[in-house]
N, C-alpha and C positions, 0 to 999 in steps of 0.2 A: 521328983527331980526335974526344974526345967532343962531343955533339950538344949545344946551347944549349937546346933546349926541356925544362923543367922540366916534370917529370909530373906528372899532376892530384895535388892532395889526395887523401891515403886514406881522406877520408869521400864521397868521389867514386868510389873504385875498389873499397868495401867493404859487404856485405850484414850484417849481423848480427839474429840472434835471439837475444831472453836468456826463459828460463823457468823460474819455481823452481817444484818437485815436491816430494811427499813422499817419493820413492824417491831412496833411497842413489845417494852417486856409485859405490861398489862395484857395483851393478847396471845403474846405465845405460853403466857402462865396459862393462862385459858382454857385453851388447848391443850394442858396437858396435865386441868385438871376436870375438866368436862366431860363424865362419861359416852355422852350421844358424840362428842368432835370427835372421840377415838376411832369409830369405824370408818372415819371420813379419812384418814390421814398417817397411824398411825406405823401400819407396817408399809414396804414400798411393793405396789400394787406387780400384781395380781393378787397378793395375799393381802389378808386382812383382819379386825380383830371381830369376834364377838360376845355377847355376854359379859359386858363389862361392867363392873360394879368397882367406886372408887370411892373411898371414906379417908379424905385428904386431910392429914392431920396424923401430927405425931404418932403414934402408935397403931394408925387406919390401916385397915389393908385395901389392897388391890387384888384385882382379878379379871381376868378375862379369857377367852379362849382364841390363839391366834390360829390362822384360816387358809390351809393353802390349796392354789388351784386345784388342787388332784385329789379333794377331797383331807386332806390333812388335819390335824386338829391337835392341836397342844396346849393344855391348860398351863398358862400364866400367874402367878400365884406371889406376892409377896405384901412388902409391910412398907411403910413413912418411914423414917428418922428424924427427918427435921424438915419444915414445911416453912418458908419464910415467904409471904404473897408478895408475889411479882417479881422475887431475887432469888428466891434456890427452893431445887427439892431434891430431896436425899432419899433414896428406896432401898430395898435390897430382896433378894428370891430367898434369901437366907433363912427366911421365916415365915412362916404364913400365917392368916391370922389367930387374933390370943397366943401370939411367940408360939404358935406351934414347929417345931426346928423341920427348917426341910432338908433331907439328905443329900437332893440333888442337888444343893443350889450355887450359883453359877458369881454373884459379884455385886456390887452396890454402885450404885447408880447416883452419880451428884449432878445436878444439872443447876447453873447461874445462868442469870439473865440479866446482865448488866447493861443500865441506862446509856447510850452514847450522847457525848457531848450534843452532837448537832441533829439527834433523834434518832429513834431506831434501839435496836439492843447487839450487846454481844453476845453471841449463845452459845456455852461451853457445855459437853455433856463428857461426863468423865464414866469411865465403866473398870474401876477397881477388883484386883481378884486375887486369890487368896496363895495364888501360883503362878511364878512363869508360864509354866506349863496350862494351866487352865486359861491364863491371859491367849497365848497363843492361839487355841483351841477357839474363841470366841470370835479372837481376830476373821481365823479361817474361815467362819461361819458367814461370813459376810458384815461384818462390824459397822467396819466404813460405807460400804457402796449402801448397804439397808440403810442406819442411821442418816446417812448425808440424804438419802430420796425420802426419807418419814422427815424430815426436817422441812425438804423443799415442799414437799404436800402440807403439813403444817403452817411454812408460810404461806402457800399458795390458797388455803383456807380462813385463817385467820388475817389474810392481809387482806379481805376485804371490807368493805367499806361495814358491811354486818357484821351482827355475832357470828361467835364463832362455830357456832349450830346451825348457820344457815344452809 
């Protein structure tokens, strides 16, 4: 028998950050699909990632282990959905890889990178979750202020005139 209760609105279960840059959606894909750019950028500093291993592409997993000042260490663990180069990528923790189901996991990940007319990209990263409740929890965790500082380290990395591995 499915369940009668109707699940919150998705502006109840969902995070988004939108931010247009001068740097190309060609480089901030880059970035964020380039395992070496990840330790350069990824979390906002003092923490950081390591051990990252990323097989970009539909069904690929990711991994890595994120790195806090005080010694901290939390493994990272999810899968693709949808990989479009230079315009979206779709994750989730929801699985780890060969859809191994993960108990813990937290929400799906859409991120576009939309061309602007007079250059540069728009960059949306949406963070989906499967509860009011778990949305909030995420929020708390630092959502905004982390995301918005991994964003600006990202562009501050890839908006140079080098790769994005430099």
């Amino acid at each position: 028998m499915l369940s009668s209760t109707a699940p919150s609105p998705l502006s109840e279960r969902e995070i988004v950050i939108t931010r247009d840059t001068h740097v190309s959606p060609e480089k901030l894909f880059a970035g964020w699909t380039d395992p070496e750019a990840y330790p350069k950028w990824f979390c906002p500093r003092p923490w950081y990632v390591s051990d990252v291993q990323l097989d970009v592409r539909p069904g690929g997993f990711n991994s890595m282990i994120i790195c806090g000042p005080d010694g901290e260490r939390f493994p990272n663990r999810g899968v693709y959905l949808e990989v479009v180069p230079n315009e979206k990528l779709v994750f989730t923790d929801c699985f780890f890889a060969d859809w191994e189901p993960n108990p813990d996991f937290m929400f799906v990940g859409i991120l576009t990178f939309e061309a602007l007319p007079g250059g540069g990209t728009r960059y949306t990263a949406k963070a989906r979750h499967w509860t009011k409740e778990a949305c909030e929890k995420h929020a708390a965790m630092g959502f905004h202020d982390g995301w918005n500082k991994a964003f600006d380290q990202l562009v501050e990395l890839v908006g140079q005139t080098s790769s994005p591995d430099a």
